[in-house]
GUBA-880612 format. One line per 8 residues: number of its first residue (from 1); their letters; for each residue z, x, y of N, C-alpha, C. Coordinates in steps of 0.1 Angstrom, whole numbers. Each point is the difference from the previous one (the first is absolute). Layout:
BEGIN
NUM = A = Z:X:Y:Z:X:Y:Z:X:Y  ... $
This chain:
BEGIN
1 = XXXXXXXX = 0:8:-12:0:-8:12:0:9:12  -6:-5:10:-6:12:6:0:-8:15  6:10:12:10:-5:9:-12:1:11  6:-7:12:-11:7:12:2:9:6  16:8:-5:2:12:7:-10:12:-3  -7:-1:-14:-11:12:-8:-8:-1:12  -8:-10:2:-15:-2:7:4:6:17  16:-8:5:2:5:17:3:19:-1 $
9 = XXXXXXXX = 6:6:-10:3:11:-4:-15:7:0  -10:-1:-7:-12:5:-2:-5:0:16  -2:-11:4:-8:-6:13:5:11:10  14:6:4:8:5:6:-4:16:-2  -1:4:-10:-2:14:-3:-17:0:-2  -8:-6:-1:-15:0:2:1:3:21  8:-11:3:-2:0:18:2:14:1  13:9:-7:5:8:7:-8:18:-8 $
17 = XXXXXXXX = -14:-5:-3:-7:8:-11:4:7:-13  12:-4:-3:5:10:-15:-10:-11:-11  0:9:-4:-11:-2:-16:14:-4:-9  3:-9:-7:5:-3:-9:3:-12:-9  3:3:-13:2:-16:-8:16:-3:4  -1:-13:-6:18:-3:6:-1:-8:-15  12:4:-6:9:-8:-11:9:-9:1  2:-13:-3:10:-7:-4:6:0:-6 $
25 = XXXXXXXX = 18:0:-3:7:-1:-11:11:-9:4  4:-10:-7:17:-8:5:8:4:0  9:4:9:14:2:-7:9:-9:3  13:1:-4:7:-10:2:4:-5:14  2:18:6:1:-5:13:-12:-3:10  -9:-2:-1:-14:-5:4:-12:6:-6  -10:2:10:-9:7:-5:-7:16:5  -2:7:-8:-6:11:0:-10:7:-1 $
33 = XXXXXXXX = -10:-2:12:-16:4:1:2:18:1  -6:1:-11:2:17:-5:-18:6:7  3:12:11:-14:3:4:-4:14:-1  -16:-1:-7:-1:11:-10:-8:7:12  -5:12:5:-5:5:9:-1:14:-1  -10:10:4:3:16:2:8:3:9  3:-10:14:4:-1:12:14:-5:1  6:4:-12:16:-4:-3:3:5:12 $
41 = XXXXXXXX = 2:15:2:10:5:14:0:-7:12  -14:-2:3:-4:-7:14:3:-14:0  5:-8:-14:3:-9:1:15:-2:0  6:8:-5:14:3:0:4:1:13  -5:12:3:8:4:15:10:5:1  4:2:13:13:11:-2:12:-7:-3  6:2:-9:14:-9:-5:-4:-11:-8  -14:-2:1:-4:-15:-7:-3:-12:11 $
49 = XXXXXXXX = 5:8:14:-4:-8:9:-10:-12:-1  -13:8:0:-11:-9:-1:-4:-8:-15  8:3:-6:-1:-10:-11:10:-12:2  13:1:5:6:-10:8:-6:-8:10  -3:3:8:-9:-7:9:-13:-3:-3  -7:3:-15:-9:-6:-6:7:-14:-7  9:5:-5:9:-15:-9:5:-8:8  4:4:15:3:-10:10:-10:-9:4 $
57 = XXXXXXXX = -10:8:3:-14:-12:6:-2:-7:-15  -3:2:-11:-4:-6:-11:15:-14:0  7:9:0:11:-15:-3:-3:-11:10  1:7:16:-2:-10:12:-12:-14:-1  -12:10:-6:-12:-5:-4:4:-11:-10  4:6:-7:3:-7:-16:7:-16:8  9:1:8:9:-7:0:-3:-11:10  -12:6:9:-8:-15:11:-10:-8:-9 $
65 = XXXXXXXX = -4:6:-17:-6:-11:-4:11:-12:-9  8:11:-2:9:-10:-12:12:5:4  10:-6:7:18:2:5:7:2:-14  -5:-3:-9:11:-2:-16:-7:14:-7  -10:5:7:-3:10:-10:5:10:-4  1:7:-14:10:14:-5:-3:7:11  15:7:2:-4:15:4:-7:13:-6  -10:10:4:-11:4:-3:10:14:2 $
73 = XXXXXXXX = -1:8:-12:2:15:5:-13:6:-4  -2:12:5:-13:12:2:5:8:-6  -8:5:-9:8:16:-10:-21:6:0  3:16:11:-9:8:-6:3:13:-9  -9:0:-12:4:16:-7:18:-1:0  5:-12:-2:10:5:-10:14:-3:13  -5:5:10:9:1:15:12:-10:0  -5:-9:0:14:-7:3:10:-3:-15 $
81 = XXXXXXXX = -3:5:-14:6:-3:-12:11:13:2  -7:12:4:5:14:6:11:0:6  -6:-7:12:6:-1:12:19:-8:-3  -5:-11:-8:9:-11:-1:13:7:-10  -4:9:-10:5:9:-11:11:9:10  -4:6:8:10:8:7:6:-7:9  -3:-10:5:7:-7:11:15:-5:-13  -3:-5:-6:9:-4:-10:10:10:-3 $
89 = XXXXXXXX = -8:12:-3:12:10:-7:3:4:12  0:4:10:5:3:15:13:-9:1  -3:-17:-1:10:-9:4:11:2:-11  -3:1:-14:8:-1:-7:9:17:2  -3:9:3:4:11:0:10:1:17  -7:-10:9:14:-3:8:6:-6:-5  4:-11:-7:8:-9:-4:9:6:-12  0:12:-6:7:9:-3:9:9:7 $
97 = XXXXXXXX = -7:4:15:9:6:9:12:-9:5  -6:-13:-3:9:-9:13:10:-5:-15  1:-1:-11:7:-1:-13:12:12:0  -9:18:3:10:8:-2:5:3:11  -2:-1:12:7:4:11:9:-14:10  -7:-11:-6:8:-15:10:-5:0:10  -10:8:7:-2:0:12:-16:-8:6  -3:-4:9:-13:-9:6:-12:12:-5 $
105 = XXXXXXXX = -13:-3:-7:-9:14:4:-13:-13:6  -6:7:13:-11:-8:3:-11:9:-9  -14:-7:-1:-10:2:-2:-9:5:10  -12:3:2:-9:0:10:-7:-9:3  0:1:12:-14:-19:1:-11:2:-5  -1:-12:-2:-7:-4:-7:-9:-14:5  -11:-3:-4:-9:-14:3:10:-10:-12  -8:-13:3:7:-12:-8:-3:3:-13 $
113 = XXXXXXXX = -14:4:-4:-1:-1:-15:8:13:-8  -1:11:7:9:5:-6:19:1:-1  5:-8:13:14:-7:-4:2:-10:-10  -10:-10:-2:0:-8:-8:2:6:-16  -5:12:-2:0:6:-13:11:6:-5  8:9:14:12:0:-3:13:-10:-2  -3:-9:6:12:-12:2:-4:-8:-15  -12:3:-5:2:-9:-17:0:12:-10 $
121 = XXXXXXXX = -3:11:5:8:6:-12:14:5:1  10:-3:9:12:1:2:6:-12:0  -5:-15:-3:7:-13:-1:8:-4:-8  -2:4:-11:9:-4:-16:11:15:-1  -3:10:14:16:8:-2:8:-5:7  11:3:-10:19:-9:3:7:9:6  -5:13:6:8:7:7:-8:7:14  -10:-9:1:-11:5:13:-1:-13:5 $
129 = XXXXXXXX = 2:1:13:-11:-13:9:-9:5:11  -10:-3:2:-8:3:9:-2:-2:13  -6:3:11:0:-11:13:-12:7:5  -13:-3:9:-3:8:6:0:-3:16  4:12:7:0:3:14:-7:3:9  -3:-5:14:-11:1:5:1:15:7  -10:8:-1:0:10:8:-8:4:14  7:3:7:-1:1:17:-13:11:1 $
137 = XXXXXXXX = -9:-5:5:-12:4:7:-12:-1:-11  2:-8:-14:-10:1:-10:-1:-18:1  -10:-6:-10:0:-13:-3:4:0:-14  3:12:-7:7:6:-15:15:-11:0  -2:1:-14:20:0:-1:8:11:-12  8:2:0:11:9:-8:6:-9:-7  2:7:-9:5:-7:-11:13:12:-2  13:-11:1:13:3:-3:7:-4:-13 $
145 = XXXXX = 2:10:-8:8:-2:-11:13:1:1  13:-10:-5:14:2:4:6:-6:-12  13:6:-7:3:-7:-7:6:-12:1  -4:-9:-16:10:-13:6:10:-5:-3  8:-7:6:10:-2:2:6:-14:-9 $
């Protein structure tokens, strides 16, 4: 079953000249247009930038035809499964500091999709809670770990 995010995804990266196929796959937590290309880096960008702000206009897009539609993640060459793998062991390896020492550790800011990844893989711990905090002069937020009480 085959969404209209594939076809606005394609449409979007033809405008912006990259040559590539786009894959669909479900997952539970929405959907996952996987894009195959020689032009991974230039589509990545620095930090993943421009792959974020590719998945932004695609969701935005996605979302003035159909308000109910999944949300759409973008994975090139592997990037964001990578990406997502360290972000995880990063959070959980603070949430060890803040277990052996009792004390607050912030994170680095971070955009929404990547806070979102740490706040559900730290939800089901019984001795971490999360919060994130806005930081002054970015549109980022920080993610504070503290233990709970």
């Amino acid at each position: 079953m085959s969404t209209p995010a594939k076809p606005i995804l394609e449409k979007l990266l033809e405008l912006l000249g990259f040559q590539a196929t786009v894959e669909e796959h479900q997952l539970e937590e929405g959907i996952l247009l996987e894009i195959k290309t020689d032009d991974s880096g230039r589509l990545i960008g620095r930090q993943g930038q421009t792959l974020s702000d590719l998945q932004y206009l695609t969701n935005r897009l996605l979302y003035q035809q159909d308000p109910n539609a999944q949300k759409v993640t973008l994975d090139v060459a592997g990037y964001r499964a990578q990406a997502r793998e360290a972000l995880i062991k990063k959070a959980r390896e603070a949430a060890e500091k803040v277990r052996r020492w009792g004390e607050v550790v912030e994170l680095e800011p971070m955009n929404a999709f990547d806070r979102r990844i740490v706040h559900q893989a730290l939800k089901d711990d019984p001795d971490i809670e999360t919060r994130s905090v806005e930081v002054e002069g970015t549109d980022k937020k920080a993610i504070l770990l503290r233990p709970k009480h």
